[in-house]
KOLMAR-739516 format. One record per residue: residue number from 1; residue in one letter; x, y, z of N, C-alpha, C in turn. Coordinates in steps of 0.2 Angstrom, whole numbers. Layout:
N
num,residu,nX,nY,nZ,caX,caY,caZ,cX,cY,cZ
NUM,A,X,Y,Z,X,Y,Z,X,Y,Z
...
END
This chain:
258
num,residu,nX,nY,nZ,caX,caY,caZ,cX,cY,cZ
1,X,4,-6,0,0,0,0,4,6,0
2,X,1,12,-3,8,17,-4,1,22,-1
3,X,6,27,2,3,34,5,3,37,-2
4,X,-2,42,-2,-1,46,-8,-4,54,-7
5,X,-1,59,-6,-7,63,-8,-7,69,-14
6,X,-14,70,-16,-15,73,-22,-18,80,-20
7,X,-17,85,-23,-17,92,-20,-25,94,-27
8,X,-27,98,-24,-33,102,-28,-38,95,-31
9,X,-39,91,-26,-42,83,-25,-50,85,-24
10,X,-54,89,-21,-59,90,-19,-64,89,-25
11,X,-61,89,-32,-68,88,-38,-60,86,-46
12,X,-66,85,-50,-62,85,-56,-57,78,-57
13,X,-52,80,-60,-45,75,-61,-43,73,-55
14,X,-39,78,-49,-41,76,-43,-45,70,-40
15,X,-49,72,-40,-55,69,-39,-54,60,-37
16,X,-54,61,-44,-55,56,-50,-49,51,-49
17,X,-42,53,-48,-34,51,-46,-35,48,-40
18,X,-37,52,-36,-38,49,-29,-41,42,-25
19,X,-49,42,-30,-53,38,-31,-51,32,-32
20,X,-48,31,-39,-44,27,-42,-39,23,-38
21,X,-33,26,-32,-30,25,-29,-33,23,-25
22,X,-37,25,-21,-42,23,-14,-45,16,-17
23,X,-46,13,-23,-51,9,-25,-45,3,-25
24,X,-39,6,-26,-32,1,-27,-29,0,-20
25,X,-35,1,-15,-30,0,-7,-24,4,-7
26,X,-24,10,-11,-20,15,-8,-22,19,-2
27,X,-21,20,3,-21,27,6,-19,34,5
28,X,-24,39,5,-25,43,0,-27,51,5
29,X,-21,56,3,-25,61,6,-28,68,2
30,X,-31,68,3,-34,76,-1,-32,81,0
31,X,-33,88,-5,-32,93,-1,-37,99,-4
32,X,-39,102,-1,-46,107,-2,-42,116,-2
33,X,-45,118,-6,-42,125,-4,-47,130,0
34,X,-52,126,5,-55,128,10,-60,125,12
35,X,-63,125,20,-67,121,25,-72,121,18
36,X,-76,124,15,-83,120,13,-80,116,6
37,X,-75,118,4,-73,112,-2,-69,105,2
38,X,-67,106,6,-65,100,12,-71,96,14
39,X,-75,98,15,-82,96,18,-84,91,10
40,X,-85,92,5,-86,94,-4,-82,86,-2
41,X,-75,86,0,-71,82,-3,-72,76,0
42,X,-71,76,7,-72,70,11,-81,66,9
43,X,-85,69,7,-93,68,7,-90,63,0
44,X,-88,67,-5,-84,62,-12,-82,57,-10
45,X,-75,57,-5,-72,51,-5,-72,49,3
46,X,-75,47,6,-75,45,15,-71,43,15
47,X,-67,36,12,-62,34,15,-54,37,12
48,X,-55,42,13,-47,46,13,-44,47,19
49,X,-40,44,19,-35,45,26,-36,53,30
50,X,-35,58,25,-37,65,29,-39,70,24
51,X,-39,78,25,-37,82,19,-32,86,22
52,X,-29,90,16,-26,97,21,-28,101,17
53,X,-31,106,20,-34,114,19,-29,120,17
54,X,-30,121,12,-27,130,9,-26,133,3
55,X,-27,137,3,-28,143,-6,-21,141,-8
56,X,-17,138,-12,-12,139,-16,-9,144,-20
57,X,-14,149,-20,-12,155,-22,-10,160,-18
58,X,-9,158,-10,-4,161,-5,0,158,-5
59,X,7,159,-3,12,157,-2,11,155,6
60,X,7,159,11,8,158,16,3,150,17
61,X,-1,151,14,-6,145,16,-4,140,10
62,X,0,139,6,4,135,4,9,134,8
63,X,14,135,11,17,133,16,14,131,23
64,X,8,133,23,3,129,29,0,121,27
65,X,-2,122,21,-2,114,17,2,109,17
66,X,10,111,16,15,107,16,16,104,24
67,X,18,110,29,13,108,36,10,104,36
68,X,2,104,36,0,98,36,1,92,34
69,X,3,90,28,5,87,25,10,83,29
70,X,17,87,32,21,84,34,20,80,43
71,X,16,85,43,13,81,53,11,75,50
72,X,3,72,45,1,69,44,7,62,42
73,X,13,64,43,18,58,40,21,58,31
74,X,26,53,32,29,53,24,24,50,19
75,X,24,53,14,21,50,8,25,48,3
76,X,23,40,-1,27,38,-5,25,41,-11
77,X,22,46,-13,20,49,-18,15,54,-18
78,X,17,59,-20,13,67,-21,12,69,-29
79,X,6,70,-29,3,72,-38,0,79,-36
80,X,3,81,-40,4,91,-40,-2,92,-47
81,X,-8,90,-45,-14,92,-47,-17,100,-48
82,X,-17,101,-43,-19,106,-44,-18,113,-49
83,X,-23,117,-52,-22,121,-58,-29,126,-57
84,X,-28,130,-60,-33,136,-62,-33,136,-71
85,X,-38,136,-72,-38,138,-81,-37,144,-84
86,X,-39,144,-91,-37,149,-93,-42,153,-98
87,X,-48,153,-95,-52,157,-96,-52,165,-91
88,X,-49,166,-88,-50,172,-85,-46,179,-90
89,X,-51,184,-91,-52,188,-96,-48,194,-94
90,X,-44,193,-88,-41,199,-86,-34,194,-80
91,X,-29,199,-79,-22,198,-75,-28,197,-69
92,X,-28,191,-64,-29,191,-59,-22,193,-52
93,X,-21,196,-48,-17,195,-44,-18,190,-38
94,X,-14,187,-34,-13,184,-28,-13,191,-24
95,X,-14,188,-17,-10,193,-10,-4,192,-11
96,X,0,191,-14,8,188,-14,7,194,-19
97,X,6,196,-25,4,202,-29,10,197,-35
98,X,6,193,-35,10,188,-43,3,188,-47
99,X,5,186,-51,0,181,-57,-4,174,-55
100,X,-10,175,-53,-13,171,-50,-12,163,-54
101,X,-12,163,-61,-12,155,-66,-5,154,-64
102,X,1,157,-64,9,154,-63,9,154,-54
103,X,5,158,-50,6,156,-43,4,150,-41
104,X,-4,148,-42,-7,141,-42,-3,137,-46
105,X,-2,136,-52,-2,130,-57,7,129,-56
106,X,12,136,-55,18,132,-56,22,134,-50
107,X,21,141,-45,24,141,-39,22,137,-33
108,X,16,135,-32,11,131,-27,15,125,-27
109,X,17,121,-33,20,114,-34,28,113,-31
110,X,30,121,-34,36,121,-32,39,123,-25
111,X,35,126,-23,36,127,-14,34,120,-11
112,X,28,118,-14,25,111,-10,33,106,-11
113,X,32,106,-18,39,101,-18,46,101,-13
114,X,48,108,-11,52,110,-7,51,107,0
115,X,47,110,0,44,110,10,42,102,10
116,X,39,97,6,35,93,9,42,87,10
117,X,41,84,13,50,78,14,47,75,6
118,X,54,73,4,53,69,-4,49,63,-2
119,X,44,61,-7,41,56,-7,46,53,-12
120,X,44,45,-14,51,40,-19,47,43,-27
121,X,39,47,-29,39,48,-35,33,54,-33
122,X,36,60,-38,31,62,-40,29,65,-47
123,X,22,67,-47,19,68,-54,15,76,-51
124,X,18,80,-60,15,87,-61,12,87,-66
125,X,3,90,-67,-1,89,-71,2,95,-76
126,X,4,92,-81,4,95,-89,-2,96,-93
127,X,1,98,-99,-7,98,-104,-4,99,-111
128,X,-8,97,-117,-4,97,-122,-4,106,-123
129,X,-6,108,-121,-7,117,-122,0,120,-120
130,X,4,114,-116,11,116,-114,16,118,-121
131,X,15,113,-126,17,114,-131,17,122,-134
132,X,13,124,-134,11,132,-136,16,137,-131
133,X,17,135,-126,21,139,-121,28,141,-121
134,X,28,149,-119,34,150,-121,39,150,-114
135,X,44,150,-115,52,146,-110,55,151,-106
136,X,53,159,-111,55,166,-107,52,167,-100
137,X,56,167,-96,55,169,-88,55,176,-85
138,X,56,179,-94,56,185,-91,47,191,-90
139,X,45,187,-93,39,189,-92,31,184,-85
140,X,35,181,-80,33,179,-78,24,179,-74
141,X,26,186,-74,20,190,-71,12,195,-75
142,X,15,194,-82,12,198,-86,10,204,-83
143,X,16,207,-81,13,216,-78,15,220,-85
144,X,20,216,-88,22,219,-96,21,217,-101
145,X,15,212,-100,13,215,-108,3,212,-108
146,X,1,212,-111,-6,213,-115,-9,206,-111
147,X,-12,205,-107,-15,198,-105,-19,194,-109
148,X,-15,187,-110,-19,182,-114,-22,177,-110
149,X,-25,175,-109,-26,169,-101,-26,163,-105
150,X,-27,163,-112,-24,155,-116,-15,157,-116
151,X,-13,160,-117,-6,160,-117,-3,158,-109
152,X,-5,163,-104,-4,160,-99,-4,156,-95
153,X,-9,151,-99,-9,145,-97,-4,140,-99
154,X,-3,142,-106,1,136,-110,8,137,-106
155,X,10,143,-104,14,144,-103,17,142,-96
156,X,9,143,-91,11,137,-84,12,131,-87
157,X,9,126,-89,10,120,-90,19,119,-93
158,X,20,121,-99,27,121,-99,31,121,-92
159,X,28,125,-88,34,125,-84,32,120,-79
160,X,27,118,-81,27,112,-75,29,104,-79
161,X,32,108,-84,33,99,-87,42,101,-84
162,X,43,107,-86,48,110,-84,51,109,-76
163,X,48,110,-73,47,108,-66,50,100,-64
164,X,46,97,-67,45,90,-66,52,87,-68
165,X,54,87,-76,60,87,-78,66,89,-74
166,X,66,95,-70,73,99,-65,74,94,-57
167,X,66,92,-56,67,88,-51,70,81,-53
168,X,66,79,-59,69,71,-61,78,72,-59
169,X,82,76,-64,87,79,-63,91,81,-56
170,X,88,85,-53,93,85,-45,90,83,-42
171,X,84,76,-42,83,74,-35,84,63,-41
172,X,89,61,-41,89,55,-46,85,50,-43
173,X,87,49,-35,83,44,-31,76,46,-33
174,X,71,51,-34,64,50,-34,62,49,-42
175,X,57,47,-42,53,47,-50,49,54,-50
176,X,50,56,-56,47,64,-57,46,65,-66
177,X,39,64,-64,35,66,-73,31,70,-72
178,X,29,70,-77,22,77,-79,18,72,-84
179,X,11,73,-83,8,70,-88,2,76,-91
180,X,1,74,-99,-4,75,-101,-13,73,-101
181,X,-17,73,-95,-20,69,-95,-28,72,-99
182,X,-25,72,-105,-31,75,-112,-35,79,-112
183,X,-40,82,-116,-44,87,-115,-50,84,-112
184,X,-51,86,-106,-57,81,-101,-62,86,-100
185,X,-70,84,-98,-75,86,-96,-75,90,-88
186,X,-69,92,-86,-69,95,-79,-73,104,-80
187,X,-73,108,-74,-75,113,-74,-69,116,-79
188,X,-63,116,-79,-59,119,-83,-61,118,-88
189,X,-58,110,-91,-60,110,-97,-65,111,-101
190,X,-71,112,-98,-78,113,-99,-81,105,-105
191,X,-89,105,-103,-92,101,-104,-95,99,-111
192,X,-91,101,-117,-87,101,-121,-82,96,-122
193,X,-78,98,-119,-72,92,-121,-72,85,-123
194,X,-69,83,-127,-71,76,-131,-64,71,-128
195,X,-60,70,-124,-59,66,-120,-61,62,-116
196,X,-59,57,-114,-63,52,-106,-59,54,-101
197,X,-66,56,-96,-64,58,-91,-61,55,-86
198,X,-64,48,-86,-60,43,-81,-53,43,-84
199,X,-52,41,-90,-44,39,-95,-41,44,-90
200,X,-42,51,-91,-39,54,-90,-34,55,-82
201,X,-37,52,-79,-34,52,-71,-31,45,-70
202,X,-33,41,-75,-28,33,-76,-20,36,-74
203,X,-18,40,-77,-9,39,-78,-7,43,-72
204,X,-9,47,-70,-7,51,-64,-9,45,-58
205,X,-13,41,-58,-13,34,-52,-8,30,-53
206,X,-7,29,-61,-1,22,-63,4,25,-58
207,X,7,30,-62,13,34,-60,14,35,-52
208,X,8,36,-48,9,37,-40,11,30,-38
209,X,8,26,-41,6,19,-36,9,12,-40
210,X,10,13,-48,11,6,-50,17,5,-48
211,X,17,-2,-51,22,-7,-48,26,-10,-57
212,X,23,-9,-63,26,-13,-67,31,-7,-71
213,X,35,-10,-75,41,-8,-77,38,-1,-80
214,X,32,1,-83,30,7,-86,32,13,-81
215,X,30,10,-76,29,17,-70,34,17,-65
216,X,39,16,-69,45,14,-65,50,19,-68
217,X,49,26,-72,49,30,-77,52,36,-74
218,X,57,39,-75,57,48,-72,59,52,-78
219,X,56,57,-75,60,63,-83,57,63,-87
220,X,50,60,-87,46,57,-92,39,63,-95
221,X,36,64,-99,30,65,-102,24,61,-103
222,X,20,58,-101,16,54,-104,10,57,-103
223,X,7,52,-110,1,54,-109,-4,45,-110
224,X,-11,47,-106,-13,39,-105,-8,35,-106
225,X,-4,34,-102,3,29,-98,7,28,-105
226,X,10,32,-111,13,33,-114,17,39,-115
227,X,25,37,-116,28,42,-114,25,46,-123
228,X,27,54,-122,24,58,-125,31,65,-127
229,X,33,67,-135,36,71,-136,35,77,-131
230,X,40,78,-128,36,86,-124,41,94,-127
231,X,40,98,-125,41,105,-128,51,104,-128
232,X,54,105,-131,60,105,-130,65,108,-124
233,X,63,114,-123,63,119,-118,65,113,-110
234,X,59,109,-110,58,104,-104,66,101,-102
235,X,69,100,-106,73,96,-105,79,99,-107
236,X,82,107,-106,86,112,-106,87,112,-100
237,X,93,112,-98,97,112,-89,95,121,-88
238,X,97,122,-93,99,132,-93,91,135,-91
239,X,86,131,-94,81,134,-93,77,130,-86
240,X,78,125,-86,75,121,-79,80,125,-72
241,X,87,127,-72,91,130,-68,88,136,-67
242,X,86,139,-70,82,146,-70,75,146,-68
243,X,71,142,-68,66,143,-66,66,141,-59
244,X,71,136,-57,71,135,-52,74,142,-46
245,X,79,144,-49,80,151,-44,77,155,-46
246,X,71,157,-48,66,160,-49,61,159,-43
247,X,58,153,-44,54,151,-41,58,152,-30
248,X,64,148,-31,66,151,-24,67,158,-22
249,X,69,163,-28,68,171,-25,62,174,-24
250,X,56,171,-26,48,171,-25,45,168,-18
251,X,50,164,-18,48,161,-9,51,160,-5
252,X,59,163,-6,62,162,-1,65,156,1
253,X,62,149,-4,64,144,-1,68,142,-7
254,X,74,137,-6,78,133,-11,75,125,-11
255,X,74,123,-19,74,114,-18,81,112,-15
256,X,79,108,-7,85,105,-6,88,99,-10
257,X,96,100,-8,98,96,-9,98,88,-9
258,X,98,82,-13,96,75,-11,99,72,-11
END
């Protein structure tokens, strides 16, 4: 049995991941980005080990997440779920005063990653939209230039395959992928999309929890448990080292050494 916990787990792909594992005699924790989507979560899945509670769009209450996460004990694996889309028609800010799409989708993972003790594998949700994203870090916050909220997003996702790839690399002992789990019927994706929504939270379970030589995989892209060309940018040192002190001059904290 493998501990696991999935973050922005309260509905959707989340959801869905967790379920799957809970159904596989995994132990399973959630996490809600507040007391009535908490309440939302446990009602979904009762037999979850626990949740842990807080906006990812703080930095403070992402570091209170990690917190919880680390009292409740080590996990053999964490899936970095959580995401905000790319419908929003204007720059939202955080209280941290960033860009709400790269504080949720790409710094939340990366602080969580730092702070929570390394699990032996983790998985960050990608999109094929990553592809469209561009690798400049210098525009990280959109205060300079024209808000696109489809851009915005292609361009989290890149960095979160980005992310995954920096970790495969300076942490070797753990497995570190990014999946594309296709265009699915969630609130984001909207009710539209022509994807399976089950299929879709398949490879983010493989990848926590298998045992066969497929998911035994790091540095990897897949999509539905195949590995997947991903943006070239991903697997640039020059670019994955950068984002990384990036992300540590925005919080303060460094991924440690392993």
């Amino acid at each position: 049995m493998a501990r696991v916990l999935v973050t922005g787990s309260s509905d959707g792909l989340g959801l869905l991941a967790a379920r799957l594992l809970a159904e596989q005699g995994h132990a399973v924790t959630l996490h809600a980005r507040n007391a009535v989507r908490r309440d939302d979560a446990l009602r979904a899945l009762p037999e979850a080990e626990g949740v842990v509670v807080g906006d990812l769009a703080s930095l403070a209450e992402t570091r209170d997440v990690a917190a919880q996460a680390e009292r409740l004990g080590r996990y053999d694996a964490v899936i970095h779920n959580a995401a905000i889309g790319y419908r929003e028609r204007r720059r939202v800010e955080t209280v941290d005063g960033l860009a709400q799409v790269f504080a949720v989708n790409v710094l939340s993972a990366y602080l969580l990653t730092a702070l929570v003790p390394a699990p032996d594998r983790l998985v960050y949700l990608g999109s094929g939209m990553h592809r469209g994203g561009s690798p400049d870090l210098g525009y990280l916050q959109w205060e300079r230039r024209r808000w696109d909220g489809s851009q915005a997003y292609a361009d989290s996702k890149l960095l979160d395959v980005v992310l995954a790839f920096a970790v495969a690399r300076r942490w070797p002992q753990v497995r570190s992928n990014a999946v594309d789990p296709g265009w699915v019927p969630t609130r984001m994706g909207g009710p539209g999309a022509p994807d399976d929504l089950r299929l879709g939270a398949v490879t983010q379970a493989w990848l926590a929890a298998g045992e066969d030589e497929g998911a035994r995989v790091t540095g990897t892209y897949l999509r539905h448990q195949r590995p997947q060309r991903a943006h070239p940018a991903a697997s640039d040192e020059r670019v994955q080292d950068e984002l990384l002190d990036r992300c540590a001059q925005l919080t303060g904290v460094e991924l440690p050494e392993q």
